[in-house]
LOTI-626015 format. One line per field, with one value per residue (C-alpha): residue number from 1; x, y, z. Coordinates in nm, 2 decimals, decimal comma, always signed. Each point is the difference from the previous one (the first is absolute). Layout:
% residues N
num <- NUM; ...
X <- X; ...
Y <- Y; ...
Z <- Z; ...
//
This chain:
% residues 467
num <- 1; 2; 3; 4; 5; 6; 7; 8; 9; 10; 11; 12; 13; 14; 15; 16; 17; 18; 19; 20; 21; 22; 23; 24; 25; 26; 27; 28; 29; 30; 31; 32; 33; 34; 35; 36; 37; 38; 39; 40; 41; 42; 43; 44; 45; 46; 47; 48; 49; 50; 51; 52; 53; 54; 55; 56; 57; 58; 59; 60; 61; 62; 63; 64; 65; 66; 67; 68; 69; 70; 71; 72; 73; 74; 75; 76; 77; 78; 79; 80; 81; 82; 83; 84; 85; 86; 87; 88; 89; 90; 91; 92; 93; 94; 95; 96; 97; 98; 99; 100; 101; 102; 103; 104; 105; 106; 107; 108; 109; 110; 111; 112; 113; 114; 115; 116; 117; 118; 119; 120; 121; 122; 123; 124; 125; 126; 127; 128; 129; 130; 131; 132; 133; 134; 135; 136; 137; 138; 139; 140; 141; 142; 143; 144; 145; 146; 147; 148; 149; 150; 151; 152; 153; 154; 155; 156; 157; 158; 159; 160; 161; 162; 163; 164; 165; 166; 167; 168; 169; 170; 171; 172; 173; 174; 175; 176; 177; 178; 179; 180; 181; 182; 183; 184; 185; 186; 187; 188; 189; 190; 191; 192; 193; 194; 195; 196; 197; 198; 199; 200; 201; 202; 203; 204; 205; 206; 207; 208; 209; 210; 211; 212; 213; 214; 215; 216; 217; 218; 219; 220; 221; 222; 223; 224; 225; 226; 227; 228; 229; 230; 231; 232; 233; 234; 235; 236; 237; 238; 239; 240; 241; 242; 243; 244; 245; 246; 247; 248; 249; 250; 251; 252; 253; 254; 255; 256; 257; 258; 259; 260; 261; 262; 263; 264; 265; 266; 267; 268; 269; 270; 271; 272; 273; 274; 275; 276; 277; 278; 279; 280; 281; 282; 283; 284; 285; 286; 287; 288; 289; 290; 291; 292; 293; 294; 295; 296; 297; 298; 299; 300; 301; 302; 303; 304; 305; 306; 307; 308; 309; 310; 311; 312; 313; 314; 315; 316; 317; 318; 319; 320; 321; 322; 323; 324; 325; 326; 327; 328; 329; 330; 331; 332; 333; 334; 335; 336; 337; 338; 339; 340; 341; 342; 343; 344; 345; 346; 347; 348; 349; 350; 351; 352; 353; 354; 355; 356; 357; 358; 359; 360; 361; 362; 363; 364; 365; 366; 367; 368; 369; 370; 371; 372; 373; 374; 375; 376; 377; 378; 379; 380; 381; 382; 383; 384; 385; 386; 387; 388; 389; 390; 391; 392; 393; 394; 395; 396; 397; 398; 399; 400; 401; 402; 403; 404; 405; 406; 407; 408; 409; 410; 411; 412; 413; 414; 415; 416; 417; 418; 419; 420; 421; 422; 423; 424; 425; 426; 427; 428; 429; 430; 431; 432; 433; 434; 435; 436; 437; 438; 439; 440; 441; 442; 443; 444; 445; 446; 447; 448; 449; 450; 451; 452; 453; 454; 455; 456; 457; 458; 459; 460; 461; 462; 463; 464; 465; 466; 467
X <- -0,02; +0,26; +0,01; -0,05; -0,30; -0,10; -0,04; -0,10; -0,31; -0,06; +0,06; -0,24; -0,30; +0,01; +0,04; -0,37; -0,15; +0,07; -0,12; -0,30; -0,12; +0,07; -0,20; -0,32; +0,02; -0,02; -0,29; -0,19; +0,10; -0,04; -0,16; -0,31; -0,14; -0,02; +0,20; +0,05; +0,28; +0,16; +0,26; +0,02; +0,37; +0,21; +0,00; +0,33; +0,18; -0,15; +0,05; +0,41; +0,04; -0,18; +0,16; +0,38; -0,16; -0,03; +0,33; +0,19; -0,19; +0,01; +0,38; +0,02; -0,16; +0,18; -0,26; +0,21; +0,33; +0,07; -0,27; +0,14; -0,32; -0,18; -0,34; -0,33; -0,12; +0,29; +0,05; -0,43; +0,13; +0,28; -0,23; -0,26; +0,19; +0,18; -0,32; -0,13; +0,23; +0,03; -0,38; +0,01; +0,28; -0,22; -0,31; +0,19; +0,14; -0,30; -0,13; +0,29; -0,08; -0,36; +0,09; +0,23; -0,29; -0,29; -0,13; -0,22; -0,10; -0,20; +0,08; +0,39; -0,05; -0,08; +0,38; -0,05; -0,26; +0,36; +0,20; -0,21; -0,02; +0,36; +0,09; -0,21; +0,10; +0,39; +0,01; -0,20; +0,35; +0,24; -0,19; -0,02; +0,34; +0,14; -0,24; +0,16; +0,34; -0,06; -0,15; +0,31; +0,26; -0,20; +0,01; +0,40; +0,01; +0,25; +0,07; +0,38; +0,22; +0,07; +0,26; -0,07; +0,26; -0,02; -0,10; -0,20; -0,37; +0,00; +0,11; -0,23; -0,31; +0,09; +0,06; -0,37; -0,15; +0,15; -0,07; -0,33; -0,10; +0,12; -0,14; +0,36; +0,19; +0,25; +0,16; +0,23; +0,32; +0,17; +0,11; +0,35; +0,10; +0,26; +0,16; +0,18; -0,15; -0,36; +0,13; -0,20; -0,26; -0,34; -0,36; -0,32; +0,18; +0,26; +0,36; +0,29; +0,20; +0,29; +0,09; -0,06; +0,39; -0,09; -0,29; +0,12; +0,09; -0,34; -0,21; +0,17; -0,04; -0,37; -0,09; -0,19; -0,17; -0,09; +0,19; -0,22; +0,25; -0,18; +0,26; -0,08; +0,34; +0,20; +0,31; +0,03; +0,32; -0,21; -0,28; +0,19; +0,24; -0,33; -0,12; +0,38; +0,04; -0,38; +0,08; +0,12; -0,25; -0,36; -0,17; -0,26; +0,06; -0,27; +0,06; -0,27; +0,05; +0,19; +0,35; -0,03; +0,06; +0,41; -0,06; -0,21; -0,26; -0,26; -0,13; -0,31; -0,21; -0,17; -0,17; -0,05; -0,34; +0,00; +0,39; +0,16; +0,32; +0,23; +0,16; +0,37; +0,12; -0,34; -0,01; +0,08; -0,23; -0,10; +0,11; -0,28; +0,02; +0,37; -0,10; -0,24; +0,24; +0,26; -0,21; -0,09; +0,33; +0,07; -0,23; +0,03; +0,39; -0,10; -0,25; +0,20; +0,32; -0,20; -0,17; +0,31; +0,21; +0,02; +0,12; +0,24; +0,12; +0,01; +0,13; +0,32; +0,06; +0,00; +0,24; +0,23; +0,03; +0,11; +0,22; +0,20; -0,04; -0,32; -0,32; -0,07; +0,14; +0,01; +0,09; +0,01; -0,36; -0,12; -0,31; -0,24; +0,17; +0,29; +0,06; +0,24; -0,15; +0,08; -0,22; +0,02; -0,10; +0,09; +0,30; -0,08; +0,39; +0,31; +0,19; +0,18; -0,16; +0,15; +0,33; +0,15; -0,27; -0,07; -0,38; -0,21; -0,37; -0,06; -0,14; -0,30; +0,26; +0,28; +0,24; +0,03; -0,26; -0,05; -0,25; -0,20; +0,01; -0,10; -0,33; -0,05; +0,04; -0,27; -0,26; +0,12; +0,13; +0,31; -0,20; -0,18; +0,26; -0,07; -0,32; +0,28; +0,07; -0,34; -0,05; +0,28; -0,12; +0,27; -0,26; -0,38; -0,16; -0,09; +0,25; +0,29; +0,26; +0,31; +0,36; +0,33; +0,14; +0,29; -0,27; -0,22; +0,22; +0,12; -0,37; -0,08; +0,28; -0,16; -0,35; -0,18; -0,25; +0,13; +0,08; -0,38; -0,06; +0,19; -0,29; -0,18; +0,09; +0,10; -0,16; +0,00; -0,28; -0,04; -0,20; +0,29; +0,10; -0,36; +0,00; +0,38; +0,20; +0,45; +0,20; +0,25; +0,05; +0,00; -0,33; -0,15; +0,07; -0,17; -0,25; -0,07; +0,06; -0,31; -0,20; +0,13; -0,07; -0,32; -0,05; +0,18; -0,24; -0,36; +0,09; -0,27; -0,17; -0,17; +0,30; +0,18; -0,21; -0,07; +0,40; +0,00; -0,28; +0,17; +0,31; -0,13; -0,08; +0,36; +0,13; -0,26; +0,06; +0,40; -0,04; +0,20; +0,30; +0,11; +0,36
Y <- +7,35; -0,09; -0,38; +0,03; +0,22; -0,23; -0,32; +0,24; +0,11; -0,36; -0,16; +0,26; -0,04; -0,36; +0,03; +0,24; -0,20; -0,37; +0,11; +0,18; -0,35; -0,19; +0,24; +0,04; -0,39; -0,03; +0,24; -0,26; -0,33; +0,08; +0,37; -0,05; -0,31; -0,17; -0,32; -0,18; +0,06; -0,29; +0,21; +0,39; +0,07; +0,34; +0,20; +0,21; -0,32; -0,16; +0,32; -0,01; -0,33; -0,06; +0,37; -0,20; -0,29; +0,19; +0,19; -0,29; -0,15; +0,31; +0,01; -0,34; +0,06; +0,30; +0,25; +0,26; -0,01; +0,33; +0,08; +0,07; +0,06; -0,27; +0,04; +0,00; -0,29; -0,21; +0,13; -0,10; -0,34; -0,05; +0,13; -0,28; -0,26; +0,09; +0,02; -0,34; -0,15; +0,13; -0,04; -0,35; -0,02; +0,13; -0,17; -0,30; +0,12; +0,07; -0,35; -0,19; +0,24; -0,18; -0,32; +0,05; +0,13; -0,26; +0,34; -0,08; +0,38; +0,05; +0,36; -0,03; +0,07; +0,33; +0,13; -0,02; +0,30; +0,13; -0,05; +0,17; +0,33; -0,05; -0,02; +0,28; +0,29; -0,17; +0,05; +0,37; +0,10; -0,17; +0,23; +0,28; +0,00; -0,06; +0,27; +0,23; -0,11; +0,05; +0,30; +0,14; -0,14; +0,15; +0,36; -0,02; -0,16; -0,27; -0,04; -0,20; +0,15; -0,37; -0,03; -0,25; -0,20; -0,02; +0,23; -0,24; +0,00; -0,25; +0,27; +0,26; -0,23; -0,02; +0,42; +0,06; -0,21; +0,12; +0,35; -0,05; -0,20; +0,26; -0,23; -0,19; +0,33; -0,05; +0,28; -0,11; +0,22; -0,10; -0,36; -0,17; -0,13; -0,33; +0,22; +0,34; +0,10; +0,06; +0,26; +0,30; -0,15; +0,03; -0,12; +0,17; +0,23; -0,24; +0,01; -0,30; +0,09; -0,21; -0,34; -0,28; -0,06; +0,35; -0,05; +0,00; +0,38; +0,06; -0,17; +0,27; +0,30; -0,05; -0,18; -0,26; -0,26; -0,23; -0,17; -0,17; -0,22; +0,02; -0,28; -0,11; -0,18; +0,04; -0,19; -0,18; +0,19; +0,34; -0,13; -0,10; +0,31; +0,20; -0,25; +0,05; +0,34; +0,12; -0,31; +0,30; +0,27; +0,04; -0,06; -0,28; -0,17; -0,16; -0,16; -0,07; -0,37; -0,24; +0,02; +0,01; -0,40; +0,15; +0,06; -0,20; -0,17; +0,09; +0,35; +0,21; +0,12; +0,32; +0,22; +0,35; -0,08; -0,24; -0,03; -0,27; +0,10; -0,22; +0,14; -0,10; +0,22; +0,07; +0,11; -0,24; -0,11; +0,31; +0,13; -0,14; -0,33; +0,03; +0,00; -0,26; -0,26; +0,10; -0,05; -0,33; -0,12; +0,09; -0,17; -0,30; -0,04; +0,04; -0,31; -0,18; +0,02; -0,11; -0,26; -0,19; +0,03; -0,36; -0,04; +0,27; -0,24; -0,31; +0,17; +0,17; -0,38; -0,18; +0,30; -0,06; -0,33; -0,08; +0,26; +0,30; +0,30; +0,25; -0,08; +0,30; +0,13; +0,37; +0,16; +0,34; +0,13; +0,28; +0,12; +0,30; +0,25; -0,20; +0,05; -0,32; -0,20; -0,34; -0,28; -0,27; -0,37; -0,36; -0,09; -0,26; -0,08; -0,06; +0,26; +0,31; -0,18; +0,28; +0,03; -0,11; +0,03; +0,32; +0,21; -0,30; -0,09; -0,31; -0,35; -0,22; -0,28; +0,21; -0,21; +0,24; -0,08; -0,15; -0,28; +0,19; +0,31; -0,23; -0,07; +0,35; +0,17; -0,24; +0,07; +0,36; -0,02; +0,17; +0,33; +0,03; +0,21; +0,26; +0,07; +0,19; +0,23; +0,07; +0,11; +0,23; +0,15; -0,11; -0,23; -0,08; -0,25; -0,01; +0,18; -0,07; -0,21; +0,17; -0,06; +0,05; +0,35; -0,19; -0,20; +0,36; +0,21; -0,29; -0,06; +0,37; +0,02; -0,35; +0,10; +0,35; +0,06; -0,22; +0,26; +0,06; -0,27; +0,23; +0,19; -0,14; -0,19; -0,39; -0,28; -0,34; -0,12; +0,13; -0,02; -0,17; -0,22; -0,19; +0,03; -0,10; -0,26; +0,03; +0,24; -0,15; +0,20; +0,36; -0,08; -0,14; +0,39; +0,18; -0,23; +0,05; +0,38; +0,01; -0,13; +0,26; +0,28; -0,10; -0,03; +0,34; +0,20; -0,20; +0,03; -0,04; -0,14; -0,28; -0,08; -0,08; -0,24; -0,20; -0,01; -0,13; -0,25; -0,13; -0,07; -0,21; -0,19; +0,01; -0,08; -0,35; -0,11; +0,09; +0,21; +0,38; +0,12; +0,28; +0,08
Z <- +7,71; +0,26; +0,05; +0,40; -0,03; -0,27; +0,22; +0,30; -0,18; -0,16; +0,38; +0,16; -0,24; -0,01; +0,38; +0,00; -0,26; +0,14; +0,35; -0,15; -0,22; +0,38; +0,18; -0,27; +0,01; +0,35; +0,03; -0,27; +0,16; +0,39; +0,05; -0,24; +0,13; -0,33; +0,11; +0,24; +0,25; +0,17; +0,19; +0,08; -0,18; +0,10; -0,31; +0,13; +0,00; -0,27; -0,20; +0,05; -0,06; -0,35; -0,12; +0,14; -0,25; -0,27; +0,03; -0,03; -0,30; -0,19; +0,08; -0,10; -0,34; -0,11; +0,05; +0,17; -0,23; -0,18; -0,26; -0,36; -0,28; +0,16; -0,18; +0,26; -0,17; +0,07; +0,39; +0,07; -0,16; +0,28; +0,21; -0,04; -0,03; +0,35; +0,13; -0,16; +0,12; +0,39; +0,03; -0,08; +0,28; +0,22; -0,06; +0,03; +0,31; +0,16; -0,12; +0,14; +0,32; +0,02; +0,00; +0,24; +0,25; -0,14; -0,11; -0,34; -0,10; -0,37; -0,01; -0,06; -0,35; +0,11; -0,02; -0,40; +0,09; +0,17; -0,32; -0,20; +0,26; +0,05; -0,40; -0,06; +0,28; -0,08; -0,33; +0,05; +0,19; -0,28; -0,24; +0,16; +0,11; -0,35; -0,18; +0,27; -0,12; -0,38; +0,10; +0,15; -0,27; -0,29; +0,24; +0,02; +0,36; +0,01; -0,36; -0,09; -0,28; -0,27; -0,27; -0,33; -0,08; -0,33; -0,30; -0,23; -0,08; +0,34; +0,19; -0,16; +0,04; +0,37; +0,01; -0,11; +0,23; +0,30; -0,15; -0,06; +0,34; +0,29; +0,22; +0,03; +0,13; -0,25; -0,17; -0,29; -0,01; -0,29; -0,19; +0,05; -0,31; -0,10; -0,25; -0,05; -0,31; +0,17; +0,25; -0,01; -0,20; +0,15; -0,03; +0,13; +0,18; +0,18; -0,12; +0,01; +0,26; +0,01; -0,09; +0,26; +0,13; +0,16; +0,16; +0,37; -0,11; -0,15; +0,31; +0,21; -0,22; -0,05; +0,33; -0,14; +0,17; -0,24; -0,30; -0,25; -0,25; -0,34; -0,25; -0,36; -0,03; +0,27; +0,12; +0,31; +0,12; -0,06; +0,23; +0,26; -0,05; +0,07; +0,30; +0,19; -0,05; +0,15; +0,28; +0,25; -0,11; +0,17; -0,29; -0,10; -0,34; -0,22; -0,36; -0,27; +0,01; -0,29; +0,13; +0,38; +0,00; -0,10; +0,40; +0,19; -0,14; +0,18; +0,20; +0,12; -0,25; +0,00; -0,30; -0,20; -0,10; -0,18; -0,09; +0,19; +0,22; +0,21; +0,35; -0,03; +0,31; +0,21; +0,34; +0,22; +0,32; +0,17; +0,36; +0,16; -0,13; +0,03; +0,35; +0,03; -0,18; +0,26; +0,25; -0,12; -0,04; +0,40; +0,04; -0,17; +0,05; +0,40; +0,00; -0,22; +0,19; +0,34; -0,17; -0,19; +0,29; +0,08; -0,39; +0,04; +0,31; -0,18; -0,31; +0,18; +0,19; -0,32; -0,16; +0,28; +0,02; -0,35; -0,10; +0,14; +0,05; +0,12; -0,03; -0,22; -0,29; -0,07; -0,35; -0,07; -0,28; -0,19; +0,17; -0,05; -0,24; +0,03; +0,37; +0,10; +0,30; +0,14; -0,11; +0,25; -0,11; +0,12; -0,05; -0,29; -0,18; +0,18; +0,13; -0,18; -0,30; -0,23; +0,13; -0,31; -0,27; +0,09; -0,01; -0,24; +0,01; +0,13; -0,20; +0,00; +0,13; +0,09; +0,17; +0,25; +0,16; +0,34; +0,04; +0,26; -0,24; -0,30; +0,22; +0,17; -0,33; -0,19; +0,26; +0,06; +0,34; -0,06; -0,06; +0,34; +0,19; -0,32; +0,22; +0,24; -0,30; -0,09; +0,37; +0,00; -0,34; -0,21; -0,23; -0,04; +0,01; -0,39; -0,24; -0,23; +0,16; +0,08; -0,21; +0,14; -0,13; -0,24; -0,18; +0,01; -0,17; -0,20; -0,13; -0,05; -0,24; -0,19; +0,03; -0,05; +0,31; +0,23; +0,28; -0,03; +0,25; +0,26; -0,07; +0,34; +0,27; -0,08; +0,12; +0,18; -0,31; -0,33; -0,32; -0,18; +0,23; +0,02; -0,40; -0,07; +0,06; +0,14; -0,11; -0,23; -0,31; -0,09; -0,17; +0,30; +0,17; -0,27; -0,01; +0,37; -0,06; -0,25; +0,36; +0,20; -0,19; -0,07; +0,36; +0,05; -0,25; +0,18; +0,39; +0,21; +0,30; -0,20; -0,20; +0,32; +0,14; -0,30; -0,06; +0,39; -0,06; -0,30; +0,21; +0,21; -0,29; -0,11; +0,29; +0,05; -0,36; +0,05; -0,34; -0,05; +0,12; +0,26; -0,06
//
């Protein structure tokens, strides 16, 4: 099934089925006369603003992210504990609410009687809509050629299964195998049809979709040969884990009943919340910029006074698909710092550095005009942080996957710099790399704010490092 119908249909039956649990709970609690009411509400506008509630809970939890052989079981499990949780909010809500009138009402613990209409109808829909989906997959609707990588008893453990369970709309086309000897070879029907350093040709040839990596022993060069080669190719890559630490450590799981996979190139956040996050970050940026303005005054004074030259500096990035923009930043060494030394990463006491810039770097100062490039679209507010090109193409030839953080667009905050401290080895960049890819491969809503809640903390205990 096309992804867009996909959340479409998903979107429109939790839309029917939220509104339907507020409306048969209304009738209960204020048409049937069975409790008391202390005031008459409006169920229109009642009605809007607990489905708006719900959206953004459910968007916060993950519950509309692309669905891959999610069993039932484990989507009614979200389910309730989304729901657990967001009726707690609102009982507490409506508790806080009635203290605030000297309203003491015993029938409050009437929007339980809610959650369990609401949890019910709800998870009717997710059902139902899922069924539906099977449904079509099993019939040939929407159904996603997949190559194994690998022609072991691994990779013929994970041919049966999606074989067997239609449900995944998975058609295996054929195995990719590490060596030449196993060309033409076949099992259960499927032949070897090439050996992986020619799988760009092969993805294009049998239009597949979906590349599951099936290794006994396999090198790390082969691995990340694979991973670099399928980086510009629409396809979504998942390994049986052991070896996918050789890459990042850590990823978003998924499963073939029962058999364990790792994502290692998922889809990233969807159009919509594509959207939303750039909505956010306008935003943001906007309120930010008119609330720090007497900083930015203060900051650009202090700058002036003890040094010369502007105010701010401006250095040329890498932005989204390596699009160069101008970041701009407070000018926090002396000036044409690099006229002799050339392009080189700064220090933690880098003698370069002015005394103002020592202090509006520790508290993060220097990064507040960045809010002017996240209005004009050239970053976000969460995201890798952008690299010069020299030190990008340098890197990419040092470490495999780096250009994947061009992937989206960079950002003012990221996960690695509230997990990892200055820049001041090659192993500090692959270290941070492991943290941006992992952010990469789990982009989403919720991800963002917690990374933006967990820079505050940074920037209050002086911990982490931007640049």
């Amino acid at each position: 099934m096309d992804k867009r119908l996909e959340k479409f249909l998903v979107l429109g039956v939790d839309f029917l089925a939220i509104n339907l649990a507020w409306v048969l709970f209304f009738y209960i609690r204020v048409e049937s006369g069975l409790f008391e009411i202390l005031v008459q509400p409006e169920i229109i506008l009642s009605m809007i603003a607990i489905y708006v509630y719900w959206l953004f809970l459910f968007i916060f939890v993950g519950m509309y992210r692309t669905w891959f052989a999610a069993s039932r079981f484990d989507e009614m499990s979200t389910l309730f504990k989304a729901s657990f949780v967001g009726i707690f909010i609102l009982y507490f809500a409506i508790l806080y609410d009635d203290s605030l009138e000297g309203v003491s009402s015993s029938t409050r613990f009437i929007i339980f009687i809610y959650w369990f209409i609401f949890l019910f109808i709800t998870g009717l829909g997710r059902i139902f809509i899922r069924s539906f989906q099977r449904r079509l997959l099993i019939n040939g609707i929407g159904r996603r050629n997949c190559l194994i990588v690998g022609f072991n008893k691994k990779a013929f453990e994970i041919q049966e299964k999606v074989e067997y369970h239609r449900g995944l709309g998975l058609d295996v086309v054929g195995f990719v195998s590490f060596s030449v000897k196993d060309f033409n070879m076949e099992n259960k029907g499927k032949k070897v049809l090439g050996v992986y350093t020619e799988i760009k040709k092969i993805i294009n040839e049998t239009d597949s979709k979906e590349i599951i990596l099936a290794f006994e022993h396999a090198e790390e060069d082969v691995l990340l040969s694979i991973v670099n080669d399928c980086d510009s190719e629409n396809v979504a890559i998942k390994i049986v884990p052991d070896l996918y630490e050789i890459i990042s450590g850590q990823a978003r799981t998924s499963q073939i009943y029962g058999l364990p996979l790792i994502d290692i190139m998922p889809k990233l956040m969807p159009e919509w919340e594509k959207k939303i996050k750039r909505l956010m970050d306008i935003v943001i940026s906007f309120i930010f910029l008119i609330f720090a303005s007497p900083i930015i005054f203060i900051t650009a004074v202090a700058i002036k006074l003890e040094s010369k030259g502007p105010v701010f500096y401006k250095q040329e990035r890498s932005g989204l698909n390596g699009k160069p923009f101008r970041i701009i930043k407070f000018r926090s060494m002396v000036q044409d710092a690099e006229k002799h030394s050339g392009p080189v990463w700064s220090s933690k006491n880098d003698p370069r550095i002015t005394k103002t810039g020592r202090f509006i770097r520790r508290v993060r100062i220097d990064e507040i005009p960045q809010m002017i490039n996240v209005l004009r679209g050239d970053m976000s507010m969460v995201g890798p942080r952008p690299e010069r090109p020299f030190f990008v193409e340098k890197l990419s030839l040092e470490i495999p996957l780096y250009k994947r953080r061009l992937r989206v667009r960079p950002g003012i905050t990221g996960w690695a710099q509230v997990k990892h401290k200055y820049d001041e080895s090659i192993e500090d960049v692959k270290a941070k790399l492991r943290y941006d890819l992992f952010y990469i491969e789990n982009m989403s809503l919720r991800n963002d704010f917690i990374i933006l809640l967990r820079t505050v903390f940074v920037v209050l205990f002086g911990k982490g490092h931007y640049d």
